[in-house]
N, C-alpha and C positions, 0 to 999 in steps of 0.2 A: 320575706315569704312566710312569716308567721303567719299559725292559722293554725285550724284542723286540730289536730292533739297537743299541737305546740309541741313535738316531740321533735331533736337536733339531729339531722343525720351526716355524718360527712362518709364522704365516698372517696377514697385514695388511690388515684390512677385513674386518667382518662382514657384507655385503651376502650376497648367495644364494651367487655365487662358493665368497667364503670360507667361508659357512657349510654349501656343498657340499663343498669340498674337506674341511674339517674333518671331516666325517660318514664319509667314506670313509678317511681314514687315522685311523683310532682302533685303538690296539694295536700303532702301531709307533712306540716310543721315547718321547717325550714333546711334546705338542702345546701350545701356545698360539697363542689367536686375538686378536689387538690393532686395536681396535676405537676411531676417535679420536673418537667421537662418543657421547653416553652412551644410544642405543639401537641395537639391532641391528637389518638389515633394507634399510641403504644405501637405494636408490633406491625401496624397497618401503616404502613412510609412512604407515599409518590414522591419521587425527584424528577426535576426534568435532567434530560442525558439526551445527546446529540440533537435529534430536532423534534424527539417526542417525550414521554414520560417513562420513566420505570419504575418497578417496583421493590425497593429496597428489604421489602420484608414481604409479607401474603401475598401471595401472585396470583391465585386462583382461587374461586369461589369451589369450592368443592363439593361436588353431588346438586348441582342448580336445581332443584326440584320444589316441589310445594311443602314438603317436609322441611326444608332447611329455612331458617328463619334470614339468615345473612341475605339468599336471591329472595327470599318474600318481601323483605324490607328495600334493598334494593331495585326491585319491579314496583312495587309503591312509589321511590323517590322517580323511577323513570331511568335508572341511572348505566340501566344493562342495554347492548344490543339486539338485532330482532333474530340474531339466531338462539341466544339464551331464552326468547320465548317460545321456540320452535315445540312443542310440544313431544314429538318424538326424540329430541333431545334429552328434554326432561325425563323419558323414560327410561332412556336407554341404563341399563346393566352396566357399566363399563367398570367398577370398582374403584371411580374415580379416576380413573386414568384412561382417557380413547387413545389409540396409538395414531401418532404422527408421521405425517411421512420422514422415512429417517434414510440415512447414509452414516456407515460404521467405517471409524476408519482405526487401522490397526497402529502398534507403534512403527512397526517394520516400514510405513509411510506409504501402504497401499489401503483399497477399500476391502473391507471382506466382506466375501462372500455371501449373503445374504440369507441361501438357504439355513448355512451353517448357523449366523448369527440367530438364527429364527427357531432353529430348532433348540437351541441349548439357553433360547430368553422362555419360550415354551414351556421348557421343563422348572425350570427356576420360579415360572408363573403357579405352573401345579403346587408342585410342591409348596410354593408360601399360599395354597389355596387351600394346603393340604394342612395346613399349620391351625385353621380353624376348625378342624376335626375335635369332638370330645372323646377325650379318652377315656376319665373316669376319674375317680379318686385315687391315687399316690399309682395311676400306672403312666406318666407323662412321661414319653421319652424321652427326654432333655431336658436341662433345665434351661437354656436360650433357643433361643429360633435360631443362633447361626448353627450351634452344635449339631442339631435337628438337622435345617439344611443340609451341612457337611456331611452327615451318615447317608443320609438320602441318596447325594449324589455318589458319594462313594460306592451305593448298591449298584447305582443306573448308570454310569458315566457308561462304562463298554458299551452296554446293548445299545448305547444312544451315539458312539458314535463307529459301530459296527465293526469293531477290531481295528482299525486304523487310525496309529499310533499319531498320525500328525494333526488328524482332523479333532482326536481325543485333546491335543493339547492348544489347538484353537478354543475349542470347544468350554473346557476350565477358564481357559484367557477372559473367554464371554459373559462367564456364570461369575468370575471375581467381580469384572464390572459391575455383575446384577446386585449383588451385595453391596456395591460401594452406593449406586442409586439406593437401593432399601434402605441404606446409612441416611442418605439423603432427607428420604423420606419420612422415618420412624427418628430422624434428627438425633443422630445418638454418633456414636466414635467406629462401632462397632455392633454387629450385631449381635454378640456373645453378649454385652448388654443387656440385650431384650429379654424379658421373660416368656419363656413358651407359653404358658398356661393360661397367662391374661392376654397376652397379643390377640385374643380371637375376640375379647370382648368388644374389641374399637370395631364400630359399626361406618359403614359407605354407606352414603346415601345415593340414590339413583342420581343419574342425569350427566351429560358431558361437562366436564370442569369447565367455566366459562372465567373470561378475567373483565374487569372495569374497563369502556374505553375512556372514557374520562381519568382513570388512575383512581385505585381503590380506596384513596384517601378521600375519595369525597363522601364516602360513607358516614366515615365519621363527621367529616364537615358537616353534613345534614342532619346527622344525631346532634351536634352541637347547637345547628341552629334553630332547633326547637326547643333548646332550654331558656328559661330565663335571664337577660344577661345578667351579668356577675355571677352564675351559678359555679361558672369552670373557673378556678382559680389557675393561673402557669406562672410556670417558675416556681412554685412551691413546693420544694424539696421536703420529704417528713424527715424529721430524724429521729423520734419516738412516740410509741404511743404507750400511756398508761390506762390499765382501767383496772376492775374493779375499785375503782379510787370514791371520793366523795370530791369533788373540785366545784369550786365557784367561783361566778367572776365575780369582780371586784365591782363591790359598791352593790350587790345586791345579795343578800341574805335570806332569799325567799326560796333560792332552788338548788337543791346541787346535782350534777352530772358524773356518771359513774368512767364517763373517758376524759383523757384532754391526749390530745395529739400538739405536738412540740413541732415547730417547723426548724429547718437548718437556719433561715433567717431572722428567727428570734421571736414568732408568729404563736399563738397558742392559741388552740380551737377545742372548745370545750361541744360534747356530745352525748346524747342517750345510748347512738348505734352506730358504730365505722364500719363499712361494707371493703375487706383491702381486696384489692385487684393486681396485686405487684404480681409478675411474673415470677413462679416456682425459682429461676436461677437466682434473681435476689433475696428470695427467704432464704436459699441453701447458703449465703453468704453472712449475711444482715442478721435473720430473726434475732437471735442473740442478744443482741445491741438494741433494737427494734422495737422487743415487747416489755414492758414490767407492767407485774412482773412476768417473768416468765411463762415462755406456750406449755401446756401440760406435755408430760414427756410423750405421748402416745402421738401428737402432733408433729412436735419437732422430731421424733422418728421418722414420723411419715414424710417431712421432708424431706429428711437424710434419705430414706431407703427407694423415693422415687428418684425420674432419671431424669435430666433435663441438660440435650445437646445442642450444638453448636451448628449449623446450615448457611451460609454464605453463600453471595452471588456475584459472580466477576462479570461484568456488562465490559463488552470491546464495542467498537465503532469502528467502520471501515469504511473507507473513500468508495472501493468499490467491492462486492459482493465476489468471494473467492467458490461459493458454494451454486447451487441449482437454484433454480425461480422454487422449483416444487419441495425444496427442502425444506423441512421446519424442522428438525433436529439434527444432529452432526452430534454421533455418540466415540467414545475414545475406549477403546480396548489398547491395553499392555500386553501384546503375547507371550510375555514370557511368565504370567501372574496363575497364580493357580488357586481358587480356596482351600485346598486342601493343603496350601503351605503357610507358615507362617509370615506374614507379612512385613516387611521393612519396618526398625520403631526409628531410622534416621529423617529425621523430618526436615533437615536441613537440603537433604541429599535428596527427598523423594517427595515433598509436601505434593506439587505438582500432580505427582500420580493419584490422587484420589477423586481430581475430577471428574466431574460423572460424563461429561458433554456437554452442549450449549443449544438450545433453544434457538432458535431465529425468532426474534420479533414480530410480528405481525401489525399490519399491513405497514412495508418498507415506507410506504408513500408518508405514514405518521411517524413514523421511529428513524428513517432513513436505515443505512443497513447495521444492524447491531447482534450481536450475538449476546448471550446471556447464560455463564457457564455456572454451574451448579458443582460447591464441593462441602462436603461435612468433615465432622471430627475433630482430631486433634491437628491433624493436617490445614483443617479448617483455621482454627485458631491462631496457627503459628504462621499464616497466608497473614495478620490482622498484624503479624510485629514486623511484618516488610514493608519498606516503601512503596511507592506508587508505582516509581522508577523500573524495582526489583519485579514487583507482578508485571508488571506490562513487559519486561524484557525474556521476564520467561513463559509467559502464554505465545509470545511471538515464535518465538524457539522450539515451544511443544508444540504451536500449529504448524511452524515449518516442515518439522519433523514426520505429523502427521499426515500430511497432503503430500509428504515425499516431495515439495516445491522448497529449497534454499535461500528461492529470490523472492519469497508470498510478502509481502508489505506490509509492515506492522501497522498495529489497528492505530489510527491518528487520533482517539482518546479512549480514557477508560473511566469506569468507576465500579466500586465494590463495597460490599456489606461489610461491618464489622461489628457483630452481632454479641462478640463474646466481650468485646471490651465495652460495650454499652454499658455506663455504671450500674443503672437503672433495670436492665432485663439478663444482662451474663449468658448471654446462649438464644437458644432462638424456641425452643418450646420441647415439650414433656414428652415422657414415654416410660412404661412400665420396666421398670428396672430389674436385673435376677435382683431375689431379696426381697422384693415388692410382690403388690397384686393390686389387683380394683381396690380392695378393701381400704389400703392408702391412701387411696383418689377421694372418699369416700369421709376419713378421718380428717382431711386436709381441708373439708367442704363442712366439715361440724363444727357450726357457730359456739361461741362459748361469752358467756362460763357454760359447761356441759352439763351441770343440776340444772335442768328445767326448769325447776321448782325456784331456784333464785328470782329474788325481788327486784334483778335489775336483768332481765331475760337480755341475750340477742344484743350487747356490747360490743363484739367484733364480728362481724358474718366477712365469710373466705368464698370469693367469687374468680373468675379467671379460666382459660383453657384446661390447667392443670388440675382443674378442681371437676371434671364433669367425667364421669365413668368410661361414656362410651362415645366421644368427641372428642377426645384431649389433643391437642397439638393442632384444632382447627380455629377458624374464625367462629363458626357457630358454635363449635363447645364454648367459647367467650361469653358469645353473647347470650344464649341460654343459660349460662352462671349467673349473670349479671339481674338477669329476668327473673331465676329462680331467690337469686335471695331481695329480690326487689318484693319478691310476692310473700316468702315467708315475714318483711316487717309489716308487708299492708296488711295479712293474715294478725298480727301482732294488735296494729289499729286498731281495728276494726273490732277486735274483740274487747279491746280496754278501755275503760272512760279516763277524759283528761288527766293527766298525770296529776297526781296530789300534792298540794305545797309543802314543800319540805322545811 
């Protein structure tokens, strides 16, 4: 694929990122994408599971709207249903999340209550609505959102559940769980994690969250199959990258390349510009080892001080459906749980309780009947060192528990994420950490060397979820990274004439 400036670029990780960036610089010089995992798609996973598809990593398109690049690219390939074109769909407000029909069931093994569960998910709603308020400068009430939350409800809890001491501790039971999803969601251990002050930055885009019926991995199979073949390298693990270096290849003394990237299999690929797309949990492990020399310390801080948790999914399968035709959710409240107390750190004893609930898959007729149970944290993690055996005998145990049925029939298969032991990604995606801010997000996305003025500009460009201000933790903040520094080297092109023989 020589040609154009003759300038080398490789692109490290096929996730959307890279597979973005890739798509946008075709036709200048010559491109390789190195891919250490032998499928493309990074954190975007379809398995089949009982009789249809699940989604082992991004389950939803999130804010489906004309603003989001993932449903625009998507509705291009054709690859969405005809209700994600529904136009008032697309408009809808929902803050990413429309509510489902659900059914709450307590640990006590009955359902509650509905009003009650409604009113104390309401308040929990406000309140994290209320998190995007601007205070001002040094007057933020907290330093995390859970802290934040905690006082809040502390002020409200009476008035909310009218002096009545039993519905007050229903009530708390609700608002833990709503934390434990927020865990979920903001993918983190804890919400005392979270930084109050940047949490308001992450923008929702309009639209009802809508998922692939084909299975979201065709996304990237489509990204793929517009590149050139031989472009996506797999199986090709890096194991270092050097630049500001001078390297050449052998037998020819006319040019030298300020990177060369090292592969584990003994591979060297020499480069003008590396675009890395590794997921933030393997920089906070790896960089180290990763770069020579070494990321400026402002960088490698900014890894250290953002957050990047752990989100896991327990898939059951069942002979036959224990729930309602009209349910699509089935959420888990512990009544005895409170935020306002400190929570269990035995994980052995209590990992179990952090789950949030379980999805019903849609439509049974593709999936047969499957639940899809959603947990984070470190709970999460320590779910990833049990056997098969070991989850499956105790989600059967907790559902027993929960339906108050002794004889419910364990799900006849299972399957689950393990997202933290993934050598390659260590967690499942970013979030403003206390200690952090946007400005992080920000440092972590500045290409280097940082002199401008350097004769060998734009050597590493840092693409990725974790790299996008006001998208982080989504598929579009990906692939809008990916586009963004695809366009800062065409920007680079476009401006310079053929590189000069060295």
């Amino acid at each position: 694929m020589e040609g154009g400036t003759g300038r080398r670029v490789l692109v490290v990780g096929a996730g959307l990122a890279g597979l973005g960036a890739a798509q946008r610089l075709r036709g200048h010089g010559s491109l390789r994408l190195l891919e250490a995992s032998a499928r493309a798609g990074g954190r975007v996973c379809t398995q089949p599971f009982a009789s249809g598809l699940v989604e082992m990593g991004a389950h939803w398109i999130h804010g489906p709207s004309p603003g989001n690049p993932i449903f625009r690219l998507a509705t291009d390939y054709g690859l969405l249903g005809p209700e994600a074109a529904q136009e008032e769909n697309q408009r809808a407000e929902v803050g990413g999340r429309a509510p489902l029909p659900s059914v709450t069931y307590g640990s006590s093994g009955r359902v509650l209550d509905p009003q009650v569960v409604s009113q104390a998910r309401d308040l929990f709603d406000s309140l994290l609505a209320s998190t995007h308020t601007s205070w001002g400068a040094g007057k933020v009430p907290a330093p995390s959102v859970g802290q934040y939350l905690r006082a809040e409800i502390t002020r409200r809890i009476s008035a909310l559940a009218g002096g009545q001491e039993e519905v007050q501790r229903l009530q708390l039971a609700v608002l833990a769980a709503c934390f434990k999803l927020e865990c979920c969601i903001s993918g983190t251990h804890s919400m005392d994690l979270v930084a109050l002050e940047p949490f308001r930055e992450y923008v929702s885009l309009p639209g009802v969250d809508c998922t692939v019926p084909g299975g979201y991995s065709s996304l990237p199979q489509r990204m793929l199959s517009t590149l050139p073949e031989g472009t996506v390298l797999l199986n090709k693990e890096v194991k270092s990258i050097q630049w500001r270096g001078s390297f050449r290849e052998e037998g020819d003394d006319t040019r030298d390349f300020p990177v060369q990237v090292e592969c584990k299999d003994g591979d060297t690929f020499l480069a003008d510009h590396v675009i890395i797309t590794v997921p933030l949990g393997f920089l906070k492990e790896c960089h180290q080892d990763f770069f020579h020399p070494p990321l400026p310390k402002r960088k490698a801080e900014a890894i250290h001080h953002l957050g990047f948790g752990t989100n896991n999914k327990i898939f059951l399968e069942f002979e036959q459906p224990f729930w309602e035709p009209q349910q699509q959710l089935l959420e888990v409240v512990w009544e005895d749980e409170s935020p306002l107390e400190e929570p269990s750190t035995d994980l052995e004893a209590n990992w179990f309780k952090k789950l949030v609930g379980f999805v019903v898959l849609q439509p049974p007729e593709q999936h047969g009947h499957v639940l899809c149970g959603f947990i984070a944290g470190k709970e999460s993690e320590y779910m990833e060192t049990l056997s098969d055996g070991e989850v499956l005998s105790t989600m059967t145990r907790v559902l027993r528990m929960l339906t108050g049925n002794p004889c419910l029939p364990a799900p006849r298969s299972m399957l689950r994420s393990q997202w933290h032991s993934a050598p390659y990604t260590r967690g499942s995606y970013s979030y403003v950490a206390v200690g952090s801010s946007g400005d992080d997000i920000d440092t972590l996305a500045q290409p280097l060397p940082e002199d401008t003025k350097d004769s060998r500009p734009l050597q590493l460009l840092f693409a990725g979820e974790a790299t996008h201000r006001t998208f982080y933790s989504t598929t579009h903040g990906a692939l809008l990274s990916g586009w963004r520094e695809a366009e800062r080297l065409n920007k680079l092109f476009e401006a310079s004439s053929p590189i000069p023989q060295q």
